[in-house]
C-alpha positions as CSV (number, residue, x, y, z in Angstrom):
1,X,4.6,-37.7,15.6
2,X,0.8,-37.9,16.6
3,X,-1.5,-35.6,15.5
4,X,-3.2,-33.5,18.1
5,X,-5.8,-35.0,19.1
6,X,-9.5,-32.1,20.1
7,X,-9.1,-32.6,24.0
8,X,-5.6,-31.3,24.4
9,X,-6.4,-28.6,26.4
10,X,-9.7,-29.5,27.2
11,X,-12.2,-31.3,30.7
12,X,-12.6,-34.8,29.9
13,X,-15.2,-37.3,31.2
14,X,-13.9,-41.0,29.7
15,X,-16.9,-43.2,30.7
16,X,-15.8,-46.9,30.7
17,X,-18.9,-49.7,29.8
18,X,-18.7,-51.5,33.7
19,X,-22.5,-52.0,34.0
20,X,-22.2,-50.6,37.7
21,X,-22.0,-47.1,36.0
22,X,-26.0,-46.9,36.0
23,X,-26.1,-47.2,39.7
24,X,-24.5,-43.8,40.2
25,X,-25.5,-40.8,39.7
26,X,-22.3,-39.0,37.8
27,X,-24.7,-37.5,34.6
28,X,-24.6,-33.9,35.4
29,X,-20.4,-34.1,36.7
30,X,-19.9,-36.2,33.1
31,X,-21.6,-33.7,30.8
32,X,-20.3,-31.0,32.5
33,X,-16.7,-32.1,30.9
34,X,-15.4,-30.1,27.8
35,X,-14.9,-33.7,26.2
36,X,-17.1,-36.3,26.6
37,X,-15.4,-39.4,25.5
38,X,-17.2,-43.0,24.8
39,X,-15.7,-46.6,24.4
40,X,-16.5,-49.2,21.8
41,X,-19.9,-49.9,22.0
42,X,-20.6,-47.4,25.1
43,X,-21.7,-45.0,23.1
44,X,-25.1,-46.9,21.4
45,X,-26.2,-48.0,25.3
46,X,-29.0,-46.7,26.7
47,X,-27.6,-43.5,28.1
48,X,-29.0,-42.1,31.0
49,X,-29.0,-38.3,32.0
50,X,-28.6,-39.0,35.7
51,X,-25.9,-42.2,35.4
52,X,-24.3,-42.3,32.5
53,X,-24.7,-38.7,31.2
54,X,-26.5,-38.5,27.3
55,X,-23.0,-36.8,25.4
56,X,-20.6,-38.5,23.2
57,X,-17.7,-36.2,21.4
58,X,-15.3,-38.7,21.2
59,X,-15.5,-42.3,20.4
60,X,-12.2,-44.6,20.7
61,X,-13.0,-47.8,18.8
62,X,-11.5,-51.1,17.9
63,X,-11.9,-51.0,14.4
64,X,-11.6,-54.8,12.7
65,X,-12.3,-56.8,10.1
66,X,-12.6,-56.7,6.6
67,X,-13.1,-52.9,4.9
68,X,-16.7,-52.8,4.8
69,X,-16.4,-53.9,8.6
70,X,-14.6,-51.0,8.9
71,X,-16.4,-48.7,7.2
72,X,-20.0,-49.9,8.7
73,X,-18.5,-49.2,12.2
74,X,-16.8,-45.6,11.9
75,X,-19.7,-44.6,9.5
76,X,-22.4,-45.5,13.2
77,X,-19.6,-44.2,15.2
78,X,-19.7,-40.9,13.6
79,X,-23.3,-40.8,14.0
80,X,-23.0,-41.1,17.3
81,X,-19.9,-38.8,18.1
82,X,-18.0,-36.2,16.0
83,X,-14.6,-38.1,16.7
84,X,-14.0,-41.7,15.9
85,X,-10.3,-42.5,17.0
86,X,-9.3,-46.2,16.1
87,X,-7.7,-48.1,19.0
88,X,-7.1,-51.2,17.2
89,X,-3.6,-52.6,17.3
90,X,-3.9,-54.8,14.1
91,X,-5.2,-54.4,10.9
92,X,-4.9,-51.2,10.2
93,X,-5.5,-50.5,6.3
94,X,-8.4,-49.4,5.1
95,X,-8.4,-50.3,0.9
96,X,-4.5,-50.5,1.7
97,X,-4.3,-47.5,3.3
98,X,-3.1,-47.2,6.7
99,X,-5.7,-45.8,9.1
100,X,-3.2,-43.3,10.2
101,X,-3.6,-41.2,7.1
102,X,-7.3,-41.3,7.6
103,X,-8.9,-40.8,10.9
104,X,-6.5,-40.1,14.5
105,X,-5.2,-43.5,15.6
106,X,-3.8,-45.1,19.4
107,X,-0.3,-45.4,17.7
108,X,0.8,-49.1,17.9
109,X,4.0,-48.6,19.5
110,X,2.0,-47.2,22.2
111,X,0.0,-50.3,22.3
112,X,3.2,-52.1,22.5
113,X,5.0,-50.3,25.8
114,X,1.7,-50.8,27.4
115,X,1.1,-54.4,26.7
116,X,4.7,-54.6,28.2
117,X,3.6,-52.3,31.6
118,X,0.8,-54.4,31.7
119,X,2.3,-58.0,30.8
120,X,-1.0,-58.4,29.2
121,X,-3.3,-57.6,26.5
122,X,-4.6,-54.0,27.2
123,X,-8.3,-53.5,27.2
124,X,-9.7,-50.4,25.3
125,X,-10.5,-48.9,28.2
126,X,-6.6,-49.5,29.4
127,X,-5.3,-47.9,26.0
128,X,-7.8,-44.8,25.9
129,X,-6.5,-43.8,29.3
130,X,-3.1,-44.4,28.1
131,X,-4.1,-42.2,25.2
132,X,-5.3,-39.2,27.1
133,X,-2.4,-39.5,29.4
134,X,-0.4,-38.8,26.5
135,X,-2.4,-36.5,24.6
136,X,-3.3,-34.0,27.5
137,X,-1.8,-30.8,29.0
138,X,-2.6,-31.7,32.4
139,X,-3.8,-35.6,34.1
140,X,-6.1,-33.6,36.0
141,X,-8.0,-32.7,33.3
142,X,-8.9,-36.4,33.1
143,X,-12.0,-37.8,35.2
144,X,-12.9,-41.4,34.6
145,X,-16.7,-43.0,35.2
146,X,-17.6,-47.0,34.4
147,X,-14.4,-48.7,35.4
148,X,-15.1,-51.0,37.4
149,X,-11.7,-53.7,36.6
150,X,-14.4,-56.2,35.8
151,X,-16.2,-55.9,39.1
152,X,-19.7,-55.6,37.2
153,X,-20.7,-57.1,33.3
154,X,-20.0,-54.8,30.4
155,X,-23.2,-52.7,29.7
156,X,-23.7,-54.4,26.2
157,X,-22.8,-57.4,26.7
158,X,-24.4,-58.3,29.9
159,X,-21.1,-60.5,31.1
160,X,-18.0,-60.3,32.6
161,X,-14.6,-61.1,30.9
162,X,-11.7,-60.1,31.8
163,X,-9.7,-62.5,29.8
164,X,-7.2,-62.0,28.2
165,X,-6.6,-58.6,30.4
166,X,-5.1,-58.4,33.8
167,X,-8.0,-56.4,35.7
168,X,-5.6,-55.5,38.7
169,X,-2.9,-54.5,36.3
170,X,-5.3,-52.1,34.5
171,X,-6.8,-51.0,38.2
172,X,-3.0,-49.5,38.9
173,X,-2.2,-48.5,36.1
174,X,-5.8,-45.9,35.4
175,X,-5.1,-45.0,39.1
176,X,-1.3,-44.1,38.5
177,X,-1.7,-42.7,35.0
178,X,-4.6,-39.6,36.0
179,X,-4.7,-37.8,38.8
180,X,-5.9,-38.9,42.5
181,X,-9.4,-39.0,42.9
182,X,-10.3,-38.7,39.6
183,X,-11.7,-42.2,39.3
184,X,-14.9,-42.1,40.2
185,X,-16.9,-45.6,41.1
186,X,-20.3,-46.5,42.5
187,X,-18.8,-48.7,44.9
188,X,-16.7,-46.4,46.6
189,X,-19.2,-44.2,47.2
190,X,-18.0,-41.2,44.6
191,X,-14.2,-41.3,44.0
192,X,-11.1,-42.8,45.1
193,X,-10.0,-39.7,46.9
């Protein structure tokens, strides 16, 4: 069984890394959250108080590589956020020892049934949403901010790839998984509502 994981019962702002995020101005509504949770790299951006908000509790991360790898990225992770949650399907030992019994972990076979929902490799953004959906009381208490499906370039990166995920796969599935209205875009002019 998964441990619990500290936004159980808890407001949660998961802010995604489309680029389009710093257009809008969901700050205030993503501090505001009880949770404040950060993908990858999201949370060593420039963050902005009025777009992208300036809190990281929670940072899911694809942890890979070698062990020092490892260790360099939860070690500015944790810097950055008082939660590091790997996400990372393979390699999962640390010195041998699986992350599991470490730090909280997306649970592979999770990874799996979505990859099959998906018929493609989930993006972190895909699996943290799948995550929360799991992990919470209540959808509603899920908002997401920066998904865009690949509709703008990833904020530190600077491109767009998609490849090898299925962008309108992962658009249905964050819109069926929380509750209605609760992604909230630039281009729609606040929420899908």
């Amino acid at each position: 069984m998964v441990k619990p994981f500290p936004w159980t019962e808890k407001t949660i702002s998961l802010v995604g890394n489309a680029s389009s995020v710093w257009q809008g101005q969901f700050g205030e509504q993503i501090d505001r959250a009880e949770c404040v949770i950060r993908i990858n790299q999201g949370a060593f951006i420039e963050l902005r108080p009025q777009s992208t908000g300036v809190r990281t509790d929670v940072l899911l991360m694809s942890l890979s590589g070698y062990a020092w790898d490892k260790a360099w990225m939860y070690s500015r992770g944790r810097m950055r956020a008082g939660t590091v949650v790997a996400m990372t399907p393979k390699a999962r030992t640390f010195f041998g020892i699986d992350l599991k019994h470490l730090i909280p972990v997306y649970p592979v076979e999770w990874h799996r049934e979505l990859h099959e929902l998906l018929g493609a490799r989930p993006s972190t953004g895909a699996m943290a949403v799948d995550l929360l959906r799991r992990t919470v009381a209540d959808v509603s208490q899920i908002s997401v901010y920066g998904f865009d499906f690949w509709g703008s370039p990833t904020t530190y990166t600077g491109i767009i790839k998609a490849a090898p995920h299925d962008p309108v796969a992962e658009e249905e599935f964050v819109r069926s998984a929380v509750a209605p209205g609760r992604v909230f875009q630039v281009a729609t002019g606040g929420d899908d509502g």
